[in-house]
C-alpha positions as CSV (number, residue, x, y, z in Angstrom):
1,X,0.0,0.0,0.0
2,X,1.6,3.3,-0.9
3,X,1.2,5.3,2.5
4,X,2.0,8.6,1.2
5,X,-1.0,8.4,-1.0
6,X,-3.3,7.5,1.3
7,X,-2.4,10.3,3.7
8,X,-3.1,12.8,0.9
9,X,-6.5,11.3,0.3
10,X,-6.7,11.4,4.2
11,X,-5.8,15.1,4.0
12,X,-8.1,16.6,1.3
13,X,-11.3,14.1,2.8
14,X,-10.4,15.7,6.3
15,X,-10.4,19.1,4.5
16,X,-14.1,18.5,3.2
17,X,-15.6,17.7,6.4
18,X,-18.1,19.6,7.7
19,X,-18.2,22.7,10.5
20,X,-18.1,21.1,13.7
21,X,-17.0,17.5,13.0
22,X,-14.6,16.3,15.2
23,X,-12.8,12.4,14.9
24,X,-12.2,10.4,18.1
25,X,-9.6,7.9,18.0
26,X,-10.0,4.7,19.3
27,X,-8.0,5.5,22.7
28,X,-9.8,8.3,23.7
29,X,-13.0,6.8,25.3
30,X,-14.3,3.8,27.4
31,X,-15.1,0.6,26.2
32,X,-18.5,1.4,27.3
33,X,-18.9,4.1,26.1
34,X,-17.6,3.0,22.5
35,X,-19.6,-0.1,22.6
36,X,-23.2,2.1,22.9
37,X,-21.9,4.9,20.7
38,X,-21.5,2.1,17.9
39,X,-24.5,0.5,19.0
40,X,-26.2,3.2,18.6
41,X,-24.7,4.1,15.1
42,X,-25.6,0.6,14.0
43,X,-29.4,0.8,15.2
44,X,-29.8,4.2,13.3
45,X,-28.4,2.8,10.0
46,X,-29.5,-0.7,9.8
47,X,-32.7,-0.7,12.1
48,X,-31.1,-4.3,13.4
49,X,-27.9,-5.2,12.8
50,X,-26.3,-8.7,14.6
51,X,-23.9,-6.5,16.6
52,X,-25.9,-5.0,18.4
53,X,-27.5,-7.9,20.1
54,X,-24.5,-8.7,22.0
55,X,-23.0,-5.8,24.0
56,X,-21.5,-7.4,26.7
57,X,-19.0,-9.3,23.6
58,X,-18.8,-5.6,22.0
59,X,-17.4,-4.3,25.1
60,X,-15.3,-7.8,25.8
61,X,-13.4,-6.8,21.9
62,X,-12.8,-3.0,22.9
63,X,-11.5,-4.0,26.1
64,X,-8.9,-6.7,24.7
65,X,-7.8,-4.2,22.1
66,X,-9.3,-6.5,19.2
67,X,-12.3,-4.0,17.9
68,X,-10.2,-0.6,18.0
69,X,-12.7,1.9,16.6
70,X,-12.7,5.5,15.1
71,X,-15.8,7.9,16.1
72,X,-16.6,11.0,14.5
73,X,-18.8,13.3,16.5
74,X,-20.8,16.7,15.6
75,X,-22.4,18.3,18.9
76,X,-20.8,15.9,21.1
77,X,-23.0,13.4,19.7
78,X,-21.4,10.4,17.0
79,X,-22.6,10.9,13.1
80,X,-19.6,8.0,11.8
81,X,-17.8,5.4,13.0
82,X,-14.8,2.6,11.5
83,X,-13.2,-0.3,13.3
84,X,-10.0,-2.5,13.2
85,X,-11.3,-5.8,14.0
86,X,-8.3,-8.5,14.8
87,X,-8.7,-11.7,13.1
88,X,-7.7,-15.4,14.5
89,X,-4.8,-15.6,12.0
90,X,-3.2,-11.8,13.0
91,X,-5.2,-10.1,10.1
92,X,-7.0,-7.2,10.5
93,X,-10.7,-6.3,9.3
94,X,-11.8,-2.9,8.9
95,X,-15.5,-2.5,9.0
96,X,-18.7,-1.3,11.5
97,X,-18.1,1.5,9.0
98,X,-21.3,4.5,9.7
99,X,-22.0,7.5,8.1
100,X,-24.5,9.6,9.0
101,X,-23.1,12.6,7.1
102,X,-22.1,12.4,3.6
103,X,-17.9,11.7,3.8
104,X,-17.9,11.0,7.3
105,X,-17.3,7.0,7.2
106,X,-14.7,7.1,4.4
107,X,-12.6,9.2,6.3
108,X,-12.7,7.1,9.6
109,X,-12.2,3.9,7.4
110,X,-9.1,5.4,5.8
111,X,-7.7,6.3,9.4
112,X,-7.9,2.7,10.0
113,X,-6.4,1.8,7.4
114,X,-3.3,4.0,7.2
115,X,-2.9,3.1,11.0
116,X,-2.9,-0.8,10.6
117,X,-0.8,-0.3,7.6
118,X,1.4,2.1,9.8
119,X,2.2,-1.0,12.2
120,X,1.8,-4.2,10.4
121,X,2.5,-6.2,7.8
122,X,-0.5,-8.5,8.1
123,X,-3.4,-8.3,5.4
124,X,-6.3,-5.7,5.6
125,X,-9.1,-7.5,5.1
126,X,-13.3,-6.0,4.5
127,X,-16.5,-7.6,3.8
128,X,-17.3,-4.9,1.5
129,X,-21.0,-4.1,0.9
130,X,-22.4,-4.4,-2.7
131,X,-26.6,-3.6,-2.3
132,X,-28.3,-1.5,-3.7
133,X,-30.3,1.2,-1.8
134,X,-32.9,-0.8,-0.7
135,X,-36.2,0.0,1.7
136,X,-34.3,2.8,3.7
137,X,-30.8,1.5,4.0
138,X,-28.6,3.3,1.6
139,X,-26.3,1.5,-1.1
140,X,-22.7,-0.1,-0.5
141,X,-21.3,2.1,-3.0
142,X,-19.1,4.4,-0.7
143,X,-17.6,1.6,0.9
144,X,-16.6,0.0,-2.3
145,X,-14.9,3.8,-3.6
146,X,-13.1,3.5,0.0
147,X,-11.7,-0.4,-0.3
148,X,-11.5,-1.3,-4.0
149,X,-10.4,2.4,-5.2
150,X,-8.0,3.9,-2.1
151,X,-7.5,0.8,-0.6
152,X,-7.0,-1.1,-3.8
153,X,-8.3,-4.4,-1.8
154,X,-8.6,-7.6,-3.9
155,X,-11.8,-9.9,-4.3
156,X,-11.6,-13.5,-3.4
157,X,-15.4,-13.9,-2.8
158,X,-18.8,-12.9,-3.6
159,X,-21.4,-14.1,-0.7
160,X,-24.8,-13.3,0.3
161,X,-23.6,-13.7,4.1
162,X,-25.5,-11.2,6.8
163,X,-28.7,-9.9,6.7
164,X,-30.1,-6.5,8.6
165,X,-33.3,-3.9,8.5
166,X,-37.0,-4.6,8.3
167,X,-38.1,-6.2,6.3
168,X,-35.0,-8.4,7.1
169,X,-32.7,-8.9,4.2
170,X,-29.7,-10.5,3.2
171,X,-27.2,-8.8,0.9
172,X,-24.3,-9.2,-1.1
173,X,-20.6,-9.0,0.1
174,X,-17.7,-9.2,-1.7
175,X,-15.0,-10.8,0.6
176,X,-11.5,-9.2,0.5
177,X,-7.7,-8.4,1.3
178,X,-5.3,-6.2,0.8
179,X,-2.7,-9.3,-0.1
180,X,-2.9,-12.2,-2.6
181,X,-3.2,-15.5,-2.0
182,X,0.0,-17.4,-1.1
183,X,1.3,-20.2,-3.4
184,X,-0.5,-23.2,-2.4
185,X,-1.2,-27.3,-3.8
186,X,-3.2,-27.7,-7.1
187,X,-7.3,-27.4,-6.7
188,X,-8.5,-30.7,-7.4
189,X,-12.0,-30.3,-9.3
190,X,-14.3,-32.8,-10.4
191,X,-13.6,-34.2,-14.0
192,X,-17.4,-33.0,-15.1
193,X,-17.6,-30.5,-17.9
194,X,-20.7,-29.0,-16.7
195,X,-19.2,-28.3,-12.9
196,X,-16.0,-27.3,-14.5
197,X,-18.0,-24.4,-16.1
198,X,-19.9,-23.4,-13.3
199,X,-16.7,-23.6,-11.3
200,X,-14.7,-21.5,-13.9
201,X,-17.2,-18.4,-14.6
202,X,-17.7,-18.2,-11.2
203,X,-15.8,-18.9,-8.1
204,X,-12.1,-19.5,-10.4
205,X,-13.4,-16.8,-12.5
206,X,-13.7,-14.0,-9.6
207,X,-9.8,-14.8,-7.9
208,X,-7.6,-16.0,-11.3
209,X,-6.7,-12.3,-12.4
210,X,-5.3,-10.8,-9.2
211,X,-6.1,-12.7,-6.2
212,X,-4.8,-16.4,-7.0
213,X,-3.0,-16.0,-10.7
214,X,-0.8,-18.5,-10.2
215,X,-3.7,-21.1,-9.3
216,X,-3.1,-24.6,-10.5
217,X,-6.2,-27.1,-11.6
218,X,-6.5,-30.4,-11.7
219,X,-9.2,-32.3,-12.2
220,X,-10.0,-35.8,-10.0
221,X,-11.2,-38.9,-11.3
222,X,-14.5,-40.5,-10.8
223,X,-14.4,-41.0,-6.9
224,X,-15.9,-43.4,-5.4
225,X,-18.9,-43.4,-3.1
226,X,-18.4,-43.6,-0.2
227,X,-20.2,-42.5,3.3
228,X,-19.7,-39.0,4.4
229,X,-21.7,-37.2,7.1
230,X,-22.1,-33.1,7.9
231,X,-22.3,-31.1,11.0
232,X,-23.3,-27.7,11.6
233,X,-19.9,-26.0,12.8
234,X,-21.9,-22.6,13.6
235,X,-25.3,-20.8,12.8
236,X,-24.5,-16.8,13.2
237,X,-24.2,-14.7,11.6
238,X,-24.6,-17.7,9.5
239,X,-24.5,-21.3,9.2
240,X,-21.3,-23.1,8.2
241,X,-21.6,-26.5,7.6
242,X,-18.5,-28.9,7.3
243,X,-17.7,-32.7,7.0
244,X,-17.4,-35.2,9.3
245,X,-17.3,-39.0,10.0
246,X,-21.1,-40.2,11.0
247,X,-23.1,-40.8,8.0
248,X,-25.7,-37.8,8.6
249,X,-26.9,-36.6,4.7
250,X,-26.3,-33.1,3.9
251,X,-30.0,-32.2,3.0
252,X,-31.2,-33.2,5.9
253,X,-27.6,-31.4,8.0
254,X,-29.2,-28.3,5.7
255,X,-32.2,-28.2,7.0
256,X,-31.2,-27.4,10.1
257,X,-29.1,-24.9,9.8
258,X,-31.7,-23.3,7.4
259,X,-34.0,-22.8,10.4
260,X,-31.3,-21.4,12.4
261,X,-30.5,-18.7,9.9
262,X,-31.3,-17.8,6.0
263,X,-27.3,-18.9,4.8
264,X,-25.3,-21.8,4.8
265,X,-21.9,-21.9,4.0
266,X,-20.1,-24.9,3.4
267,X,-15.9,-24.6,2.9
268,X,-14.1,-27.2,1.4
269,X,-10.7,-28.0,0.9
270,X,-9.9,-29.3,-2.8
271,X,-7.5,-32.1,-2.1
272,X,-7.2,-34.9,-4.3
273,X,-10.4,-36.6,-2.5
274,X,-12.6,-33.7,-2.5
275,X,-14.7,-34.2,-5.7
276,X,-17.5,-36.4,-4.2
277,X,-18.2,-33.5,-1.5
278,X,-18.2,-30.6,-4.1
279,X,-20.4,-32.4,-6.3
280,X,-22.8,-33.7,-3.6
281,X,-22.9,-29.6,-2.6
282,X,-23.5,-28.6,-6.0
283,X,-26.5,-30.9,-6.8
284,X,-28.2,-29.8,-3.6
285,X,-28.2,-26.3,-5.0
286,X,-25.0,-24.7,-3.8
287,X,-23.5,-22.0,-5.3
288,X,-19.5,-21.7,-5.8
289,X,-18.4,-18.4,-4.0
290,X,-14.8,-18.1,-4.2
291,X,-12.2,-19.3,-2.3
292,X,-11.3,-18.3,1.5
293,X,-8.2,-16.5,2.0
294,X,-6.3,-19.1,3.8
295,X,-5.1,-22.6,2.7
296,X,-6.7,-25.4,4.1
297,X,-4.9,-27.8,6.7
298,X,-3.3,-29.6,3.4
299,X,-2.1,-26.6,1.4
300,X,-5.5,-26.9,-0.9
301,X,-7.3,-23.8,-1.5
302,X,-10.9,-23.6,0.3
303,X,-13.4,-23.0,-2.3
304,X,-16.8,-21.7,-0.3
305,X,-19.9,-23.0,-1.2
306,X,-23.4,-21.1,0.0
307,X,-27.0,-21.4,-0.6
308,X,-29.8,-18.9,0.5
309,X,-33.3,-20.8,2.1
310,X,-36.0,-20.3,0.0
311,X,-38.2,-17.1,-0.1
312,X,-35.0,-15.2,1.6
313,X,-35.3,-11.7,0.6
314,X,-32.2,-10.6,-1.2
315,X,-31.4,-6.8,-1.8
316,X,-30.9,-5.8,-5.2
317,X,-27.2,-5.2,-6.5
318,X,-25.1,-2.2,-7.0
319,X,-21.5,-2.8,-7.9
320,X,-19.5,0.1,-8.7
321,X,-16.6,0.4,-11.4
322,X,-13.5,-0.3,-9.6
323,X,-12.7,-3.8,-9.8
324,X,-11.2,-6.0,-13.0
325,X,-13.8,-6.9,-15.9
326,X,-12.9,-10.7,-14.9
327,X,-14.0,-10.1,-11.3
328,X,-16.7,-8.0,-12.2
329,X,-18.2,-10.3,-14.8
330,X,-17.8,-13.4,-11.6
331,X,-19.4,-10.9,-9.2
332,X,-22.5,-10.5,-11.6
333,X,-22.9,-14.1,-12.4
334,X,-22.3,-15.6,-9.2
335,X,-25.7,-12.8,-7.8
336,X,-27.8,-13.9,-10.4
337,X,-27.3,-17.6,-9.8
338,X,-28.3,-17.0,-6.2
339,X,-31.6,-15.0,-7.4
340,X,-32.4,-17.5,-9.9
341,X,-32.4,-20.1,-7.2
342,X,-34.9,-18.0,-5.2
343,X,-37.2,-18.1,-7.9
């Protein structure tokens, strides 16, 4: 990231903000006080947002220094917010972005930007907003100027993943980091022409120019049946689903986590012995995402798989200019496979 840069765009934003704006940085207030000023934030901007169900956690992160956010304030009161949010592998995300004044949210997501960047060498990572403006939340568009033009972060997958506002809806994030993917084994596909193409104008389609170049396919012979159960790992904000030994079928390991919330996500590592799992996903109606940012336990990359349960309301798209045609075109195609299968 060229620092120098992105203190002049720091500069001329901070020029442009309003009379009276002042920003807070994240060692100036208590962790209680941060926690219900975000809270707050949230609840004004996304009428309910996951966060702000779980306070006591809130405060728990502010406290450990692993949510270190950025406030702006007009009146003593806070119109914006940003965060660093520390990740289990020593990345850092930058999100809870607000803006209740045109500007104001850019700016503080900048300032956490330039500061991780300032001390680190680990990845900058973002879930970055790509709705529409949609039944009184405003559009994702701001956020993607901030991390695909300034920040000049790279996709690595597109997932309908959290959902917020009433009516409660799901939208569309684009998953990604402000490094490539490291050099990893060969993804082993299955050897099926027709998955092979859904594979390659999506998920392969959407990392292949910047994100994974260097990826390396290989395709797996027929597999073998053979007896494979699925457990729910998680269920918020959504469900993740993964392999394991007892022989419990994925529809009905589905099913469950569809009542616990509207998204499943299932990663899977493409070693050699994958196929039979991706192709038991794909005929149940998943939908190739991308790949995760890490390796898998084997050096494969993780290629994420997600389905929406049916008659999930699904806010309409806006994807601004700013990422490669590739990635755009893998974006577009992987949203209206999801709303197709609404249909």
């Amino acid at each position: 990231m060229d620092l120098e840069k992105l203190t002049q765009i720091i500069r001329h934003k901070s020029k442009s903000l309003p009379e009276g704006v002042n920003i807070i940085s994240p060692e100036e207030l208590p962790s209680e006080t941060k926690a219900d000023w975000l809270i707050t934030l949230l609840s004004r901007m996304y009428v309910e947002h996951g966060i702000t169900k779980h306070r006591d956690q809130l405060v728990a992160d502010i406290d450990s220094g692993n949510c270190r956010i950025w406030f702006a304030t007009k009146d003593n009161l806070p119109i914006g917010s940003a965060a660093q949010v520390k990740q289990s592998d020593q990345a850092v995300e930058i999100g809870r972005a607000v803006s209740l004044t045109n500007g104001v949210g850019g700016l503080l997501m900048l300032l956490a930007a330039s500061d991780h960047f300032s001390r680190s060498d680990q990845p900058l990572v973002a879930e970055v907003r790509i709705a529409d403006d949609f039944m009184g939340i405003p559009s994702g568009e701001a956020t993607q100027v901030i991390c695909f033009k300034h920040l000049a972060m790279i996709p690595h997958a597109c997932i309908p993943a959290f959902n917020h506002g009433q009516p409660n809806r799901q939208e569309m994030f684009v998953f990604s980091s402000s490094q490539p993917f490291s050099d990893s084994e060969p993804a082993f596909l299955p050897d099926k022409q027709s998955i092979l193409g859904l594979l390659a104008s999506t998920a392969l389609k959407l990392i292949t120019s910047r994100f994974h170049p260097k990826l390396t396919v290989r395709t797996s012979p027929d597999p073998q049946p053979h007896r494979r159960g699925w457990e729910i790992a998680r269920t918020r904000p959504f469900s993740v689903l993964i392999p394991t030994s007892p022989p419990t079928k994925l529809e009905t390991a589905v099913n469950k986590a569809e009542k616990e919330s509207p998204f499943t996500l299932i990663p899977l590592e493409l070693h050699p012995s994958s196929s039979p799992a991706v192709l038991e996903c794909l005929n149940l109606g998943f939908i190739p995402c991308g790949i995760d940012r890490q390796p898998g336990p084997q050096g494969h990359p993780v290629l994420l798989l997600g389905k929406l349960r049916p008659g999930t309301l699904l806010a309409p798209l806006q994807l601004a200019h700013h990422l490669h045609p590739d990635e755009t075109q893998a974006v577009n195609l992987i949203d209206r496979t999801f709303r197709a299968r609404l249909r």
